[in-house]
N, CA, C and O of each residue as an XYZ file, in Angstrom:
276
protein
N       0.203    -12.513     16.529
C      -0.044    -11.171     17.017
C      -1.147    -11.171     18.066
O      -1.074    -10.488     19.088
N      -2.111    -11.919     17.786
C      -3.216    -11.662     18.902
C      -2.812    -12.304     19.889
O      -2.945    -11.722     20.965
N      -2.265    -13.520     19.913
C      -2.096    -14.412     20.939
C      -1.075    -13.844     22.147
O      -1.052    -14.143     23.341
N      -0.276    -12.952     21.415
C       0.897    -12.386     22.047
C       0.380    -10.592     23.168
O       0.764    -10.053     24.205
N      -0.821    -10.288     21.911
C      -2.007     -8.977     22.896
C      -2.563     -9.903     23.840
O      -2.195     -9.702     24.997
N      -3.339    -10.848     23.663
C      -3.871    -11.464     24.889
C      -3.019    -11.627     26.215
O      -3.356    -11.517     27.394
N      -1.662    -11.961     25.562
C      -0.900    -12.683     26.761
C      -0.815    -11.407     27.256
O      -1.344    -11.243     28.355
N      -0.078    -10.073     26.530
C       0.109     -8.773     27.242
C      -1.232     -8.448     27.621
O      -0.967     -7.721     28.579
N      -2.595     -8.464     27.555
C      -3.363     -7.738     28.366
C      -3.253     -8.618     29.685
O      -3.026     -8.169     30.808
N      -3.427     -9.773     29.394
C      -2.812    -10.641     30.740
C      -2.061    -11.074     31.907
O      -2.151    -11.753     32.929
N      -1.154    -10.224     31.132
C       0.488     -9.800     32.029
C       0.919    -11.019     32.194
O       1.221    -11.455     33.305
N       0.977    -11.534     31.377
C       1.924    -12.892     31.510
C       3.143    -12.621     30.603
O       3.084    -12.945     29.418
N       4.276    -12.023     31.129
C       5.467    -11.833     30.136
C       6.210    -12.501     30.589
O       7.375    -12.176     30.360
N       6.030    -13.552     31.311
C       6.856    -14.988     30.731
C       6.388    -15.859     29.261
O       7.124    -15.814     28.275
N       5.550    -16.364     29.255
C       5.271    -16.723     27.741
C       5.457    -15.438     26.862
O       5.448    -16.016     25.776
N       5.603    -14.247     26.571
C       5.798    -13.119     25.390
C       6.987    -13.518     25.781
O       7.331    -14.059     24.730
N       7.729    -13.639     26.376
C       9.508    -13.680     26.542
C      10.136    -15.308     25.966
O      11.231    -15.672     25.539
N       9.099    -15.860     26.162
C       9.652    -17.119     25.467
C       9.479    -17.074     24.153
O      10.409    -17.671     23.611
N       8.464    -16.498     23.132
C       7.808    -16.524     22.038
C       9.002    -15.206     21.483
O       8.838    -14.983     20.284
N       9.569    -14.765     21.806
C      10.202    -13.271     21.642
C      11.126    -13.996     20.701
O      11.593    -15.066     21.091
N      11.521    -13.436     19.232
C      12.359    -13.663     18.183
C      13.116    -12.196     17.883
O      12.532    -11.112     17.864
N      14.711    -12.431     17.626
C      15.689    -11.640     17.437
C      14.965    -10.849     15.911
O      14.332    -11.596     15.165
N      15.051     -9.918     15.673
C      14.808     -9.150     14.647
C      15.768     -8.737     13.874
O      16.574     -8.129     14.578
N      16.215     -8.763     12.386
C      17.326     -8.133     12.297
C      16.697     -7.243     11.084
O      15.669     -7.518     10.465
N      17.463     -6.220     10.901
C      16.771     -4.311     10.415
C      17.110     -4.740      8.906
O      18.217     -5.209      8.639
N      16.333     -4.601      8.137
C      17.141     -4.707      6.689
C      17.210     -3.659      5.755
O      16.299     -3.418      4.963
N      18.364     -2.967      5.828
C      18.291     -1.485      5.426
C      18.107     -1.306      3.795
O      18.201     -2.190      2.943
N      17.874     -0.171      3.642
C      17.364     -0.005      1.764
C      18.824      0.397      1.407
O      19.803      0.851      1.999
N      18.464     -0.022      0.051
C      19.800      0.032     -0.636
C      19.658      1.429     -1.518
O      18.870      1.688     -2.427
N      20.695      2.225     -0.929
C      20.387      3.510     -1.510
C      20.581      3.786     -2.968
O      20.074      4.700     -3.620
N      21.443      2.795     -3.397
C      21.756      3.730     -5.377
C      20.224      2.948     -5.798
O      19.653      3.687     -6.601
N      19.392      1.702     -5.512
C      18.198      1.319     -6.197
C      17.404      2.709     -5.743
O      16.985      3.510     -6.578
N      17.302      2.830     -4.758
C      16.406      3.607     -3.726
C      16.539      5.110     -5.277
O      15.529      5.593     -5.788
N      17.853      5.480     -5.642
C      18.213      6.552     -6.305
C      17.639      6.859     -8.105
O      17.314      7.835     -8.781
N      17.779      5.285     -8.303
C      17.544      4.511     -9.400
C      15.877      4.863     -9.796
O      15.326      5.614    -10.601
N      15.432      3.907     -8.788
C      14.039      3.966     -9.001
C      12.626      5.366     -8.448
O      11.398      5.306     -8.380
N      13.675      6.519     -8.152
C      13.033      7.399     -7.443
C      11.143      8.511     -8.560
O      10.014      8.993     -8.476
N      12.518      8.131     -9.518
C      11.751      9.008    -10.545
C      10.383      8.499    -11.303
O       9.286      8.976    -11.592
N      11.242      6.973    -11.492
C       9.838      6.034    -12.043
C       8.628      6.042    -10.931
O       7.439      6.149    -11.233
N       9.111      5.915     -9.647
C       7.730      5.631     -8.629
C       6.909      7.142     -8.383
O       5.691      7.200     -8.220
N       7.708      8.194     -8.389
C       6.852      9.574     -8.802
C       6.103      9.406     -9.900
O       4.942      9.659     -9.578
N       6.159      9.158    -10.848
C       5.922      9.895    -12.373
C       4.469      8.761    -12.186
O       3.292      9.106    -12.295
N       4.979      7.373    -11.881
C       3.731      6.482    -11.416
C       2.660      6.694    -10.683
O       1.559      6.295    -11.063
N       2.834      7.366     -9.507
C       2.007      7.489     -8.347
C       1.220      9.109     -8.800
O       0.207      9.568     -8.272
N       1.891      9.636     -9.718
C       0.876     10.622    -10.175
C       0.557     10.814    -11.531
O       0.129     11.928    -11.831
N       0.702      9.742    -12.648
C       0.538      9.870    -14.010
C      -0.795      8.687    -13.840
O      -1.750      8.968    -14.563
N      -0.951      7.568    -13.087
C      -1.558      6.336    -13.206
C      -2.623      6.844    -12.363
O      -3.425      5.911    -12.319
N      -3.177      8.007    -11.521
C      -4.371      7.907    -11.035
C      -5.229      9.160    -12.385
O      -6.362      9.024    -12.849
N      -4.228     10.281    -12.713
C      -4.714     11.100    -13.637
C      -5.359     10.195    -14.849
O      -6.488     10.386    -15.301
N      -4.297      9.009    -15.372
C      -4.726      8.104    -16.493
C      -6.198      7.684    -16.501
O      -7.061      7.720    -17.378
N      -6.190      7.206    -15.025
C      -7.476      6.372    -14.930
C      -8.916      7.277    -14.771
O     -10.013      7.053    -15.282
N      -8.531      8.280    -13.951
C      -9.521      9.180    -13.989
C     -10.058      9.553    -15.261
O     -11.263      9.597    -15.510
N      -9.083      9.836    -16.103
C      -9.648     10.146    -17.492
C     -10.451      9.281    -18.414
O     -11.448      9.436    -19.119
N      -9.446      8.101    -18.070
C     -10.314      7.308    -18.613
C     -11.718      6.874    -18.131
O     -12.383      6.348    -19.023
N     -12.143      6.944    -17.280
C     -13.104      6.806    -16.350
C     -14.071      7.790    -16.908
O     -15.163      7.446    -17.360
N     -13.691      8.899    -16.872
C     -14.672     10.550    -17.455
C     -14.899      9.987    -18.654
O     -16.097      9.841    -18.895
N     -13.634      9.366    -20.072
C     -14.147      9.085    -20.959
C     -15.415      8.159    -21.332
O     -16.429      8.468    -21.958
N     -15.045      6.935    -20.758
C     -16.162      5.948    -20.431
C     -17.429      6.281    -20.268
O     -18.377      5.870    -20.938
N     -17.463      7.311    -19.038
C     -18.979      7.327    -18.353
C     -19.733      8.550    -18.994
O     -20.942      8.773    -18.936
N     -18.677      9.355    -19.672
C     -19.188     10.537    -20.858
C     -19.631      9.505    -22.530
O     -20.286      9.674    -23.559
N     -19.187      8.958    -22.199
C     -19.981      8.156    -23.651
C     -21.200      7.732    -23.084
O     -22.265      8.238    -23.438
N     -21.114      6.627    -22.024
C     -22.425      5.989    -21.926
C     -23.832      7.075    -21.668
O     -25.062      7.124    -21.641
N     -22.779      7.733    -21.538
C     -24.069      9.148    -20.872
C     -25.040      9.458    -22.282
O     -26.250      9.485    -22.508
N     -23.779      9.673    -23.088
C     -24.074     10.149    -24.564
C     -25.039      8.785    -25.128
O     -26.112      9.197    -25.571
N     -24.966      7.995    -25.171
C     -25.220      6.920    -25.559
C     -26.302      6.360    -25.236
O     -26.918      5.459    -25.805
N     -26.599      7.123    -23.959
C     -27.938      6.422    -23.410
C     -29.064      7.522    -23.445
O     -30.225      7.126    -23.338
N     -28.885      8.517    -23.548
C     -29.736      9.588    -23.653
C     -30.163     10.481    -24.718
O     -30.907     11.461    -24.689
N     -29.216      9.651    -26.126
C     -29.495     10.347    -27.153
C     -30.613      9.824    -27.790
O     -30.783      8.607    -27.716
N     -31.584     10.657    -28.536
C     -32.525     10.294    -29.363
C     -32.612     10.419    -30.523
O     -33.604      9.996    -31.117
């Protein structure tokens, strides 16, 4: 990647044209895509609530824990 910005700030697009590789697109497969829609929701917003809590629990004990007499 850098070597290929250098050459373009350089304007040498003979070497980027030699270095240049065919790309081919690799499309998503829609029934997984359909499959897995629900699990990656329920994840992306059950697993930060989880941790948060747990986190409040944690740092509400030590609180308790360190300041009681």
């Amino acid at each position: 990647f850098l070597l290929n910005a250098v050459n373009y700030l350089l304007d040498e697009n003979g070497l980027i044209n030699i270095r240049s590789k065919e790309l081919a697109v690799a499309f998503l497969n829609q029934e997984k895509i359909a499959q897995e829609k629900t699990k990656w929701q329920l994840l992306n917003i059950a697993l930060p609530l989880v941790l948060l809590a747990l986190f409040g629990i944690i740092f509400n004990f030590i609180r308790k824990k360190k300041y009681a007499s």
